[in-house]
N, C-alpha and C positions, 0 to 999 in steps of 0.2 A: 665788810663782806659777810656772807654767810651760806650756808648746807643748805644743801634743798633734797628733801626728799619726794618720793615717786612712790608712793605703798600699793601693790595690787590695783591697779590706776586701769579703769575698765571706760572704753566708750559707745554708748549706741546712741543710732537715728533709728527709734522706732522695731522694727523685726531686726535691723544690720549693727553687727559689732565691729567698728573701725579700729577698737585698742583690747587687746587681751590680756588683761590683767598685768602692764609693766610695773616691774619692779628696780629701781635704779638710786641709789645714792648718792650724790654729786658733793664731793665735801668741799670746805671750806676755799674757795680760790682757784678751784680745778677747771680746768679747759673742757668741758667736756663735749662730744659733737654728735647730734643725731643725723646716722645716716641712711641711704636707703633712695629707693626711684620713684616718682610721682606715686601717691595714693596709701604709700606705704603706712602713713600715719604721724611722721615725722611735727607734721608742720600742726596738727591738731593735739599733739601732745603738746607741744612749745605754748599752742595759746589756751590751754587748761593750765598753765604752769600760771601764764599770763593775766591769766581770770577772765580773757576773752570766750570762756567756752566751759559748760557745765562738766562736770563729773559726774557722769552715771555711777562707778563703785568706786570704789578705794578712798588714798587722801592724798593729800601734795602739802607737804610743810616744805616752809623757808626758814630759817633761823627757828629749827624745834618747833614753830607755833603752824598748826594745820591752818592752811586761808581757802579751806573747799569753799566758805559760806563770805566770804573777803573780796571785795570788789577790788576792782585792777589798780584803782590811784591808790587803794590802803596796803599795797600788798609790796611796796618798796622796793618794785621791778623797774628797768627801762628795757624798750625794744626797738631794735633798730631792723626798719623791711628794707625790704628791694627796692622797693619804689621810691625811697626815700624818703618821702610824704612833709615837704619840707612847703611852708609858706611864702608862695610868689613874691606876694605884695612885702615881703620883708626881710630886710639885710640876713645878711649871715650873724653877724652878731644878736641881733633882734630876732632872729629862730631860737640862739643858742641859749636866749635868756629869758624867752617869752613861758616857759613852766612857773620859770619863779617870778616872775610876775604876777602870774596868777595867781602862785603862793602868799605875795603881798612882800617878798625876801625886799628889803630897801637895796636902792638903787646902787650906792655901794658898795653893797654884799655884791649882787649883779653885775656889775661892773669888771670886781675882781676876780667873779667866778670864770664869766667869760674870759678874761686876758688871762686866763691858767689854763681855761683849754683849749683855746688856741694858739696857746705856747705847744701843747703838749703833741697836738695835731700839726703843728708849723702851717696855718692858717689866718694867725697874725695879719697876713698881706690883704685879706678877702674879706676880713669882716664888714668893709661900707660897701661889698658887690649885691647883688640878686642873683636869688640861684639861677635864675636864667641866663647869665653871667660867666657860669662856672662849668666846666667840662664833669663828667660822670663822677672821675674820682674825688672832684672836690666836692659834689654834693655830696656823694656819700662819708666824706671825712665830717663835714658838717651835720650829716644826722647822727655820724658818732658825736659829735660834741655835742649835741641834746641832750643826748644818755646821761653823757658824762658829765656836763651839770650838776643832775641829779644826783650825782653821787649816790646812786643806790648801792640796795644790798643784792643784787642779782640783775645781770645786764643778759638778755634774750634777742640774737642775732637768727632773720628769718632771711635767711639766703640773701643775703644781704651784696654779694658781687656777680651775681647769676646777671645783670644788667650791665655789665660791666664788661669791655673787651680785651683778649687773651690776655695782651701786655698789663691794664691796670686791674687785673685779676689779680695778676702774682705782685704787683708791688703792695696791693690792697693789703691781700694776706700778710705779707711781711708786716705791711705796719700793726693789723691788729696781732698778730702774735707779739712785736715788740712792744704794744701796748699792754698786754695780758702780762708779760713780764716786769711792765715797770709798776703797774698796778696790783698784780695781785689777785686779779678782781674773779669773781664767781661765773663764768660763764656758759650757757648753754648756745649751741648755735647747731642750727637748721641746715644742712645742705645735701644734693643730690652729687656734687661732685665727691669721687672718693678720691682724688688728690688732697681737695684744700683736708678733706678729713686726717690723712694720713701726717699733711705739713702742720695742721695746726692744730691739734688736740693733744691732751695731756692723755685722753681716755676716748674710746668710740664704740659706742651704740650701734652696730649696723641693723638694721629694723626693715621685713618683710612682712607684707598682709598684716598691718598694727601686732606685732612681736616683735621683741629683741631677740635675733637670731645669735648674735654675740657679743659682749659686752667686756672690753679688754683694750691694754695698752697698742697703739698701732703696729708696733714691734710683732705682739702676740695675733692679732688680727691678722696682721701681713704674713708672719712664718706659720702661724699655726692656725687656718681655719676650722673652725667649729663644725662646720658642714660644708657640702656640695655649693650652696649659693654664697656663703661669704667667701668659697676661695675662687668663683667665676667673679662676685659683682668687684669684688677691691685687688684692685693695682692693674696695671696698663701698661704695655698689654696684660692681659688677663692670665689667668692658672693654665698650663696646660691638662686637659683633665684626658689621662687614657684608659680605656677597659681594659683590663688584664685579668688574669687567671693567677691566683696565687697556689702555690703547689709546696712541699718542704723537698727539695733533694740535698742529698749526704749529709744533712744537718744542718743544712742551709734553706732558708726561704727564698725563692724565686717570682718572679714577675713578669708571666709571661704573656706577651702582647697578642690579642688576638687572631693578629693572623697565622702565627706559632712559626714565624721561622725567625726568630730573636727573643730573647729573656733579661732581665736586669735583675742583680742581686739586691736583695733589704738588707740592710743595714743590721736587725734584730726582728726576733718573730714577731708577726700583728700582734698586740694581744688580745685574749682572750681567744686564740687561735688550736683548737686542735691539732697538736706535733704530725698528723697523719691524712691524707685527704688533702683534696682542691676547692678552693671558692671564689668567685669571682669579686672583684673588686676595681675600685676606679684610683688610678695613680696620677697625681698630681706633683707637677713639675712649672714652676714659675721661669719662663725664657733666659732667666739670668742663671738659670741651675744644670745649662745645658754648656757644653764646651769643645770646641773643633780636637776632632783625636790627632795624634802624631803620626804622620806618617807608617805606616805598616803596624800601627799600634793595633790589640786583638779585641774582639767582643765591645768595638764602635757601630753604630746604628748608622744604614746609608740612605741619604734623603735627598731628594731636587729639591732646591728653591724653587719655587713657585712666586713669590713676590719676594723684595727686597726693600728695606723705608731705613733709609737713610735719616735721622734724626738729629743731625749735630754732633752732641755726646755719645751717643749711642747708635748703632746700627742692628735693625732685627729683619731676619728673615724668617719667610710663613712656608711649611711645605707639609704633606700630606704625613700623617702615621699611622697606622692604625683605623686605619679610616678618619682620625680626624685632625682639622687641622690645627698645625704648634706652632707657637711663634719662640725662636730660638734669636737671645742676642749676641753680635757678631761682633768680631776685633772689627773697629771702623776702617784696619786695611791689612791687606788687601782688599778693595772694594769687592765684594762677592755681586750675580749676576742671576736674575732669574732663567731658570732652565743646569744652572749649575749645580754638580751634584757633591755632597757635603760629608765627611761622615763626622757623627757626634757621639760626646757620653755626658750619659745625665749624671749631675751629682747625688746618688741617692741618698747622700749625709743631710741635702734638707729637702728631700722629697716627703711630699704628704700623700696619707692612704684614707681613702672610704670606703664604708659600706654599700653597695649600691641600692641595696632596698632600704634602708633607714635614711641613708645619703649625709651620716652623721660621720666623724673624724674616728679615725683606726689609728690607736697608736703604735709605732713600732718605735 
């Protein structure tokens, strides 16, 4: 396996800059996942790594050695798309072996490579099918096993279950994360979903207009956004984001919601806060950081349901604050009702604060 580095990594078509200057370290074996929504840059950075696509500035090393000027079969990559891009006219196994063929690897060698990874993949049973033969998840198990042939030193996953339906989405994932653990291996992978980002990365890129908006463990992504956009784009439901008015009374810092007939306490002062004076600010609250009050309990916020989604595990309701609306998650019973009226307390011990004109993360 082997580090891939990202230095000042710049791209243009002509007058338009699609990548601003990322900067990203991926070391040795790391899961790492670029995320973000159509156009963002994600999938253009992946095939510059790839050597499908020039460098305008910076460099990209793999193992310490720069391959700006390094065509894609020298550069000791594999990539596995969407489409799977797997050849009709030939077995499964005959896909899985047909690189080293071309290599000239003796039949052999070939032989055993295959019967290892289709041990690894439990595709053993499919190797004499045609992918015409095989349902979604076995193709795309089988263009992992091309990759993995190769035994490279960096394997490049381009949204690779986006074809794929609900159910063999999440088994997909499982298997490649249990893959990633029995290997080891170097990974970069592509996707617009921020679940599989969250399920399956060691490390996450979230990436707006070709920049990394934040770069950190999904723990840290998840609790603690960098700004306004990574704490709307990641997790589902999404951030509650409120405008309030931050003010200090008795030596306490307050957060009071714009319509001003409720307030919640902070935790500790913003920093970089003047003790004195008001400023406005946007208070972020994820649905699970919200909690039904007890009976006659004091300084609870009162709210209608307005819709109610019942999930299995999980029950959330959507209703109006502040002008905008929150999704709070619910004990799954009493089954609650839309048009029922609720009252709640946020937990401000993981609540997040912005700035609203920078729209960058306030610590408190």
């Amino acid at each position: 396996m082997a580090s891939v580095s990202i230095r000042n990594v710049r791209r243009r078509y002509g007058s338009v800059t699609v990548l601003h200057g990322i900067d990203i370290e991926v070391a040795d074996g790391e899961f790492l996942i670029l995320v973000g929504p159509s156009g963002c840059g994600k999938s253009t950075l992946l095939s510059m790594i790839a050597g499908l696509d020039s460098i305008s500035e910076g460099e990209i090393a793999i193992d310490s050695r720069v391959v700006n000027d390094v065509g894609p079969k020298d550069r000791d990559i594999a990539m596995v798309f969407q489409s799977y891009a797997l050849y009709p006219s030939m077995t499964v196994g005959e896909n899985i072996a047909f690189a080293m063929e071309m290599r000239k690897v003796p039949k052999a060698e070939r032989e055993a490579v295959v019967e290892r990874v289709a041990r690894t993949l439990q595709i053993g049973h499919l190797l004499d099918r045609r992918p015409a033969q095989l349902s979604g998840g076995q193709r795309q198990r089988v263009a992992m096993g091309r990759a993995l042939a190769r035994n490279p030193k960096v394997f490049l996953f381009d949204e690779p279950l986006s074809n794929l339906d609900a159910k063999l989405r999440v088994e997909m994932r499982a298997e490649i994360k249990a893959l990633h653990q029995r290997l080891k291996s170097t990974i970069v992978y592509v996707t617009h979903d921020q679940v599989e980002a969250m399920t399956l990365g060691d490390r996450i890129a979230v990436m707006k207009d070709g920049r990394v908006q934040q770069l950190g463990t999904p723990q840290d992504i998840y609790e603690r956004p960098a700004n306004l956009y990574v704490a709307a784009f990641m997790g589902s439901p999404t951030m509650n984001l409120l405008p309030v008015r931050l003010r200090s009374e008795s030596g306490h810092w307050m957060a009071e919601l714009r319509s001003g007939d409720s307030s919640v306490r902070l935790p500790a002062a913003p920093a970089g806060y003047a003790a004195t004076g008001e400023r406005d600010a946007v208070l972020g609250l994820r649905p699970e950081h919200w909690r039904l009050a007890e009976e006659g309990e004091s300084g609870a916020l009162a709210v209608t349901l307005q819709l109610v989604e019942p999930t299995g595990a999980d029950t959330f309701g959507f209703a109006e604050m502040n002008g905008q609306r929150i999704g709070i998650r619910l004990p799954p019973k009493p089954m609650r009702h839309a048009g029922e009226q609720v009252r709640v307390r946020p937990d401000m011990a993981s609540a997040s604060l912005f700035d609203p004109s920078t729209e960058k993360r306030i610590e408190i």
